[in-house]
C-alpha positions in Angstrom: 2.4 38.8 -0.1 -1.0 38.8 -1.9 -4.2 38.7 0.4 -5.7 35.5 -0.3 -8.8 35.3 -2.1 -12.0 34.0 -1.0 -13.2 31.3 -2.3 -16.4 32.2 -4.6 -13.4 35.0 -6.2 -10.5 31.4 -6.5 -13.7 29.6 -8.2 -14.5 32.4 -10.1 -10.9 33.0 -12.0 -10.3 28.9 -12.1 -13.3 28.5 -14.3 -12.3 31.2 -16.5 -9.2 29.2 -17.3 -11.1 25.9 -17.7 -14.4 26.4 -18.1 -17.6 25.9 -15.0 -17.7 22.5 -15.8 -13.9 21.6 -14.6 -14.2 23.4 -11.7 -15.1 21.5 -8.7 -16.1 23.6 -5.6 -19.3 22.2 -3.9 -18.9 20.5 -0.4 -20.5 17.4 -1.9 -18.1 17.2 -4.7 -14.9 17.6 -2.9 -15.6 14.9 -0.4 -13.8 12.4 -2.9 -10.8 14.3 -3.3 -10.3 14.8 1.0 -7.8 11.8 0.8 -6.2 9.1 -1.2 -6.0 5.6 -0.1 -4.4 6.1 3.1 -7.8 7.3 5.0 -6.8 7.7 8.6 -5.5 11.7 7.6 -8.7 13.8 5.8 -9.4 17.5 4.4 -11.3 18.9 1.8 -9.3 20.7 -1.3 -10.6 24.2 -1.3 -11.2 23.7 -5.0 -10.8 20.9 -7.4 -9.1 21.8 -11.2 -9.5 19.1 -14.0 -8.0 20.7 -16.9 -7.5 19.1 -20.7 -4.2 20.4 -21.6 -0.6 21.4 -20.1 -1.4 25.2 -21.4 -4.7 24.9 -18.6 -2.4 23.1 -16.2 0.4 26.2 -16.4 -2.4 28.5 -16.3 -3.8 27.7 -13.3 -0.4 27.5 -11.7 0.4 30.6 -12.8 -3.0 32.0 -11.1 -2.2 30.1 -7.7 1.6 31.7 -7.7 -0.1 35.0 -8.3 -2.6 34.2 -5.2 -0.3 32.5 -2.9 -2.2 29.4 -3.2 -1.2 25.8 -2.1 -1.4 23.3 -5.9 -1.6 19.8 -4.6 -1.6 17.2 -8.2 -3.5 14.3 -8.2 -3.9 11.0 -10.1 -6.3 8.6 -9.1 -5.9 8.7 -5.8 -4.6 5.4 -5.3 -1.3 6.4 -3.7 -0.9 4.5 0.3 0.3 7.2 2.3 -1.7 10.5 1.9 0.8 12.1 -0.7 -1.8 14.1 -2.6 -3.7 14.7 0.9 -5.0 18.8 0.9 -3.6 19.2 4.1 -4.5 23.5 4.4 -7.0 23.3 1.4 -5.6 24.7 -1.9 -6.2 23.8 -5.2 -6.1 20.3 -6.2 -5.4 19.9 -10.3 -6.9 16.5 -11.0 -4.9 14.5 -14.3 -7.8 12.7 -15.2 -8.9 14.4 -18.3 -5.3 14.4 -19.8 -5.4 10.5 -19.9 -4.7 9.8 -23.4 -2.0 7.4 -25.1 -0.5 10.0 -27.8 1.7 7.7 -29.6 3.6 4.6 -29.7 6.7 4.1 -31.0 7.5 0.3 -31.9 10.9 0.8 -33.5 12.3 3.0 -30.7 10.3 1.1 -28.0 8.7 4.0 -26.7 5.2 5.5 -25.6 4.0 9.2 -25.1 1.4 9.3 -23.2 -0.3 12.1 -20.9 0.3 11.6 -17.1 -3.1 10.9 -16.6 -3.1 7.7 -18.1 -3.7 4.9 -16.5 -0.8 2.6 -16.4 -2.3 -0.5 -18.0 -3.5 1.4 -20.9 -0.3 1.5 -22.1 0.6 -1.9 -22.4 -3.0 -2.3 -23.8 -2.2 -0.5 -26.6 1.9 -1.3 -27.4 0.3 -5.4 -27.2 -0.5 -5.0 -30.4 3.8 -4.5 -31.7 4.6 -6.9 -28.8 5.8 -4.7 -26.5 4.8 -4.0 -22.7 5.5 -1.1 -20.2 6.9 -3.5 -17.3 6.1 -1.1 -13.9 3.1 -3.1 -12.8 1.6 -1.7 -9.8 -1.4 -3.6 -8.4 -3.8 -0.8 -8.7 -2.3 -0.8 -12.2 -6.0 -0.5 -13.7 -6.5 2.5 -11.8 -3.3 4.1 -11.0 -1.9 6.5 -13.4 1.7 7.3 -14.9 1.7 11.1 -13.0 1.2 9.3 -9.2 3.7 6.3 -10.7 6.4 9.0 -11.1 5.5 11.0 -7.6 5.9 8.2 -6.0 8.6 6.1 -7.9 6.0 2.9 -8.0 7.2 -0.6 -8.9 4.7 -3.8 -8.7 5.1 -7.5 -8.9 6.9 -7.5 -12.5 9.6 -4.6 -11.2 11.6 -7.4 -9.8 13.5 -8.3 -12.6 12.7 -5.0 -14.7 13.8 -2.4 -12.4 10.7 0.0 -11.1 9.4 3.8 -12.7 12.3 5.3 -13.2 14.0 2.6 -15.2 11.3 3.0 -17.4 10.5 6.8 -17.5 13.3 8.2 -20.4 11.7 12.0 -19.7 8.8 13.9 -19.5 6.7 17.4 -19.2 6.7 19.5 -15.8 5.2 22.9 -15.3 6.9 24.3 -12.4 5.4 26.4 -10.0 5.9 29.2 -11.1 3.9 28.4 -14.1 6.7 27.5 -16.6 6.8 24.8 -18.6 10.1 22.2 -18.6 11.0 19.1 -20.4 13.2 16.9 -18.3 15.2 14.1 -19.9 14.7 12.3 -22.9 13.1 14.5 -25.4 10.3 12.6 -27.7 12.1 12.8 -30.8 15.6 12.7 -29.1 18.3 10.3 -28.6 18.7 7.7 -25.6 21.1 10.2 -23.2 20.6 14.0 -22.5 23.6 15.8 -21.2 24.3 17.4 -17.9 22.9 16.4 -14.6 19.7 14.2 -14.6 17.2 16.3 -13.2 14.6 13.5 -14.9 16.3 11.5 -12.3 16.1 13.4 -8.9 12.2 14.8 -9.8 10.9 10.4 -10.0 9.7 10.3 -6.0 9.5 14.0 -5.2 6.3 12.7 -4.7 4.6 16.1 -6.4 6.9 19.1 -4.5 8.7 19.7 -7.8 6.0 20.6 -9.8 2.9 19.2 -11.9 3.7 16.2 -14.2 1.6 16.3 -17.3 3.4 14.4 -20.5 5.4 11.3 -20.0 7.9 9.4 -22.5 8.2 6.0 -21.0 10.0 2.9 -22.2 8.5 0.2 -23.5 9.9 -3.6 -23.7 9.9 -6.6 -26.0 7.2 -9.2 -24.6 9.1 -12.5 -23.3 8.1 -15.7 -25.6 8.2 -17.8 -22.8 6.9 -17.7 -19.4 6.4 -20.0 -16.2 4.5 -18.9 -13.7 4.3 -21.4 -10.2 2.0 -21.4 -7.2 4.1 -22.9 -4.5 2.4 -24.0 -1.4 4.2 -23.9 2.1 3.1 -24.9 5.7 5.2 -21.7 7.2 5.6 -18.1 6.2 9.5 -19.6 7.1 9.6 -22.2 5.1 8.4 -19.8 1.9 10.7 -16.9 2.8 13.7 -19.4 2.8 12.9 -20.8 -0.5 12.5 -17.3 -1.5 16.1 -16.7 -0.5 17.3 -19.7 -2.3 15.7 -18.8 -5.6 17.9 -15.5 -5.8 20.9 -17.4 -3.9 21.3 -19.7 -7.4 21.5 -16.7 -9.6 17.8 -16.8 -10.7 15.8 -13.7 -10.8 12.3 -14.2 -11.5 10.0 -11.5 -13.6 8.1 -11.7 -10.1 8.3 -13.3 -6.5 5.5 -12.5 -4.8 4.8 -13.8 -1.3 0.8 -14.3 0.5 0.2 -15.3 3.7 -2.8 -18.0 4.9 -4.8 -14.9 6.1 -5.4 -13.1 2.7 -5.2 -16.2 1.3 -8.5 -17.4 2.9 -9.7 -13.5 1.4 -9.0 -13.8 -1.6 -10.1 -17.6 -2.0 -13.7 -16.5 -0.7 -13.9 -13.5 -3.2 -12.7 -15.1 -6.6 -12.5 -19.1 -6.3 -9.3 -19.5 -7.5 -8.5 -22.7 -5.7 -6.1 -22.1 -3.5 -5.7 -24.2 -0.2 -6.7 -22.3 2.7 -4.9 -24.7 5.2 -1.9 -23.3 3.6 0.7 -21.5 6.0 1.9 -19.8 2.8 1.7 -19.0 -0.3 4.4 -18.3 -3.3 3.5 -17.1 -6.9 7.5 -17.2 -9.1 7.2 -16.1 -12.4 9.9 -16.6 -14.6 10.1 -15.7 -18.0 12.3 -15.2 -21.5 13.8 -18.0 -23.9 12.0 -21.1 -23.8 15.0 -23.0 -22.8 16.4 -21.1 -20.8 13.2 -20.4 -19.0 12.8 -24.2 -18.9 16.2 -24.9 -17.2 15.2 -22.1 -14.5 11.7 -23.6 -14.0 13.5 -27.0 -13.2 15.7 -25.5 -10.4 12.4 -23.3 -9.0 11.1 -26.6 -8.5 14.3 -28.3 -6.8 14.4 -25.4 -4.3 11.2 -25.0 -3.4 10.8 -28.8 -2.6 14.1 -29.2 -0.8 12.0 -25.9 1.3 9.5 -28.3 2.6 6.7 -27.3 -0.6 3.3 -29.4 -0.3 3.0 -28.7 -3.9 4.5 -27.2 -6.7 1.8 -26.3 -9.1 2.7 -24.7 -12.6 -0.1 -22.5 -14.6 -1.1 -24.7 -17.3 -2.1 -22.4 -19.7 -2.1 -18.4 -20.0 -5.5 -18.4 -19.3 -4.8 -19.4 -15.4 -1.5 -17.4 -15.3 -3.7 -14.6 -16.1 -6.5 -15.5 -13.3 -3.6 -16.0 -10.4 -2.1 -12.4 -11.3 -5.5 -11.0 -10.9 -6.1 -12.6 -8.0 -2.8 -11.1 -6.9 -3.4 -7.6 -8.0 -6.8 -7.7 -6.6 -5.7 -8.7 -3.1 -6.3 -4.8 -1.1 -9.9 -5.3 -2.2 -10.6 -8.8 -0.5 -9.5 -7.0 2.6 -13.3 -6.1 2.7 -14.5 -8.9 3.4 -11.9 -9.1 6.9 -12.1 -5.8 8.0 -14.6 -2.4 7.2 -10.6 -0.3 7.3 -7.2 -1.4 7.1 -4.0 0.6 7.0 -1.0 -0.6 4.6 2.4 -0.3 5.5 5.4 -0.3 2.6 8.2 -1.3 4.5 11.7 -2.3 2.8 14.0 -5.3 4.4 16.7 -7.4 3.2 15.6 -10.8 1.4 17.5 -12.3 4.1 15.5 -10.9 6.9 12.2 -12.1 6.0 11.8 -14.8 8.3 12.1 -12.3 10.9 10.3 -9.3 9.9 7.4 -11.7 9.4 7.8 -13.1 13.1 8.2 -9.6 14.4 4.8 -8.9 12.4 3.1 -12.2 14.4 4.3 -10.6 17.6 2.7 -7.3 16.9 -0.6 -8.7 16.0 -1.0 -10.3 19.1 0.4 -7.1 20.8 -2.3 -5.1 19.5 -4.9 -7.9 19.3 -5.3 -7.0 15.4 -5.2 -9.3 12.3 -2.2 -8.2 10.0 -2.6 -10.5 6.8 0.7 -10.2 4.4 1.2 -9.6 1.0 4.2 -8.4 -0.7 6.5 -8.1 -3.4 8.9 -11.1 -1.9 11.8 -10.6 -3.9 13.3 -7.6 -2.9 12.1 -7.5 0.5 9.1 -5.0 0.2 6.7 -6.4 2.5 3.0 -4.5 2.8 1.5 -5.9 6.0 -2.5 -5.2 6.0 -3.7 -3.9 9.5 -6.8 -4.1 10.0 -9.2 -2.0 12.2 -12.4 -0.5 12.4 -12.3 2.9 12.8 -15.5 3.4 14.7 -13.7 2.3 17.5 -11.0 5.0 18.4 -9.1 2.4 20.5 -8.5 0.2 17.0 -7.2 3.2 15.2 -5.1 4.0 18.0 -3.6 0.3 18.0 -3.1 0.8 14.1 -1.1 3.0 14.2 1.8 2.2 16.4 1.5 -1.1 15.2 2.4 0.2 11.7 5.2 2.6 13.4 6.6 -1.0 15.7 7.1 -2.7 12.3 8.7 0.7 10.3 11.0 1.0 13.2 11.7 -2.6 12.7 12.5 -2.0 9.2 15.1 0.6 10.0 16.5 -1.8 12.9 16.8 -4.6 10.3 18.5 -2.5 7.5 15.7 -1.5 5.5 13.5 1.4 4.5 10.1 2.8 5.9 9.4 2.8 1.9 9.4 0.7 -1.2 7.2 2.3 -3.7 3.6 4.1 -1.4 6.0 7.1 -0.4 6.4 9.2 2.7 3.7 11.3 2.0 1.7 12.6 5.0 1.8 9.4 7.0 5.6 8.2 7.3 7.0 11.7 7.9 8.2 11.2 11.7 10.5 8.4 10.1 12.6 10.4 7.9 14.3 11.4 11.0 14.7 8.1 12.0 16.2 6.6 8.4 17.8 10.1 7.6 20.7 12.3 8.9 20.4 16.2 9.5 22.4 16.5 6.7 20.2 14.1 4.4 17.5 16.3 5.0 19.1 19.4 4.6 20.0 18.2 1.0 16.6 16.9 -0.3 15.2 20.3 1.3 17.9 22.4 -0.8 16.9 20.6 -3.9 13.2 20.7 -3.6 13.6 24.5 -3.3 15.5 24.6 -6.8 12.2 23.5 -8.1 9.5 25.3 -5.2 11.4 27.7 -3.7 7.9 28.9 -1.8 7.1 25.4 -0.6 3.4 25.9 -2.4 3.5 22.6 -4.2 2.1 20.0 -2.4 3.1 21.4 1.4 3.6 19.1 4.2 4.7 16.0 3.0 7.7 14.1 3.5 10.3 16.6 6.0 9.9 16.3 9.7 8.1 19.6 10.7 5.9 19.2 8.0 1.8 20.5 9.5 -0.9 17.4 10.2 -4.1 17.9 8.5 -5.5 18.0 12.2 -3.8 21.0 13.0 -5.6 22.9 9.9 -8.7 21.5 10.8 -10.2 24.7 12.3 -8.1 27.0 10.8 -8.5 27.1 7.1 -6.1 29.4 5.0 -8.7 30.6 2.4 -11.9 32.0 3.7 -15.0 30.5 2.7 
């Protein structure tokens, strides 16, 4: 094995690959990059890449292998559960510069794009032929397409649409040994690829397989008719049965999104929407295609969600006010600021038929605890993202966050479900895999990552039971300053 370089010699050789000025060292700098959205796990990157092109990107990958040096990629940083979190330092490559749209392609329905982009740029630009890219994640005007495939991410809109990878037909990897791969779909190719669908099994290795820099995604025919509802309940109960009826009459809305009164009182003082903040519960059911089919469904939306005890049934008038209720929506994580200074977002999976009762277990852990757990969640298929918040100045509340976030996981399993919908294991769920997975399971995914990392140096300690904690490296850094 190598002896690792120090870190003014790792700076040194990075920046002759991509230049001083994409080359991010300083303590100051690399305080952004010591976590994603999930805060409560922290540690500084020893060095921070953002290159322009996939020849940079193999390039520096090449140098690490040749160094021994943990690669962790990175989007945005918008990801829930500390999958891009630097957890023995190592060189973080940044997508952010490769964040063009490189081509649409309205007579095959497709978009190249490079894995920095941001997800709503896409659909931004294939507008114009009337097409859309349907994965809608709420941070969809930050996230990008390279954390959207780590992570497998779906949104409100993925209900009906099917999530990432039923949109993702292939795309560009460098390995990490430095070579470059296309898996899947090639641009100019045909619908099907032969052999096994290694496109497939990389979409959630949430970044252990290698560095994602050029994605062909699908794109799909905009809808010419839509009806979008605001339902109004006195109960989280009476919501999650109408919920179940919807889907029990053979509809299946574009989206079925559930908000409780807590972040509905948020979100009402941070953008005046006009929602009721009396209101037990809140649904948003978006249905959408032919006019009259659409029409018939609407009629049958409002049948069931009155014979669930509705106060009102109120339909978007105009696009205008559909488009200012999905923003509200997507914009829900950042009214939590006005609750809480922290809060900690869970991703847990249940059956539809369970949500009555994973959102009465959730009551009974926020008294528990004694912290607020507004909801808000992707109704339809049972993800459910319970906010807890905290204040993490005061160790006790950070404490209480997190095993109220591991009583409502375990729940999840208890009930059926899955720790995870879309955020990913990451850092923070790892102790769960145990829980949802055999020995066996394990031993599988393990064999497979290794195909692709057979070191483990792409993004390390994330996912497997047995995997480090960041505290553990917190005095005992791998690279010498």
């Amino acid at each position: 094995m190598n002896c690792k370089p120090n870190k003014e010699q790792l700076t040194r050789r990075l920046a002759e690959i991509v230049g001083d000025d994409a080359v991010l060292a300083d303590k100051r700098e690399l305080v952004v990059y010591e976590c994603d959205a999930y805060t409560l796990q922290r540690n500084p990157p020893t060095a921070v890449v953002l290159p322009r092109s996939t020849q940079e990107v193999a390039a520096v990958v090449r140098l690490c292998a040749e160094l021994d040096v943990p690669i962790i990629p990175r989007g945005a940083g918008t990801s829930l559960s500390g999958a891009v979190l630097a957890v023995d330092g190592g060189v973080m490559i940044a997508l952010t510069r490769m964040n063009r749209v490189l081509k649409i392609d309205p007579r095959n329905r497709r978009a190249l794009v490079e894995a920095g982009c941001v997800n709503a740029w896409i659909t931004r630009d294939a507008s114009a032929h009337g097409l859309f890219y349907a994965p809608d994640p709420s941070s969809q005007t930050a996230c990008t397409i390279g954390g959207n495939i780590a992570t497998n991410s779906g949104g409100p809109h993925t209900l009906k649409n099917g999530v990432t990878t039923n949109h993702v037909l292939g795309y560009e990897m460098v390995l990490p040994d430095g070579t470059i791969e296309w898996l899947g779909v090639e641009p100019d190719g045909g619908e099907e690829v032969a052999g096994f669908d290694l496109r497939g099994a990389a979409i959630g290795s949430e970044g252990m397989f290698g560095v994602v820099t050029t994605v062909l995604v699908r794109l799909m025919k905009t809808p010419p008719a839509f009806k979008t509802f605001l339902c109004v309940f006195e109960s989280v109960d009476d919501a999650s049965q109408a919920v179940s009826g919807i889907i029990a009459a053979g509809i299946v809305p574009a989206a079925l999104e559930m908000m409780d009164q807590l972040i509905t009182q948020a979100l009402e003082e941070a953008y005046h929407f006009g929602f009721p903040l009396d209101a037990g519960a809140l649904l948003i059911v978006e249905l959408d295609g032919l006019a009259k089919g659409v029409e018939q469904q609407a009629k049958q939306v409002d049948e069931i969600c009155n014979r669930n005890n509705a106060r009102e049934v109120r339909l978007a008038a105009a696009a205008a006010e559909r488009a200012a209720l999905w923003k509200c929506r997507k914009r829900a994580f950042g009214a939590i600021g006005r609750l809480s200074p922290n809060y900690v977002t869970q991703d847990g999976v249940v059956p539809r038929s369970k949500l009555p009762v994973i959102m009465r277990f959730i009551r009974t852990v926020s008294d528990k605890y004694e912290l607020r757990i507004p909801n808000v969640f992707h109704a339809g298929d049972g993800n459910i993202h319970p906010l807890i918040l905290y204040d993490e100045r005061e160790p006790s509340q950070v404490k209480r966050a997190l095993q109220a976030g591991h009583d409502i996981l375990d729940k999840c399993i208890e009930l059926g479900g899955s720790v995870t919908g879309e955020h990913g294991i990451g850092a923070e769920k790892i102790d769960f895999m145990a829980k949802q997975f055999s020995k066996d399971d394990l031993d599988a995914m393990q064999q497979l990552r290794r195909v692709f990392d057979p070191d483990k140096r792409c993004n390390p300690h994330k996912m497997f039971p047995g995997a480090k904690r960041c505290a553990e490296f917190a005095q005992k850094k791998q690279i010498p300053a």
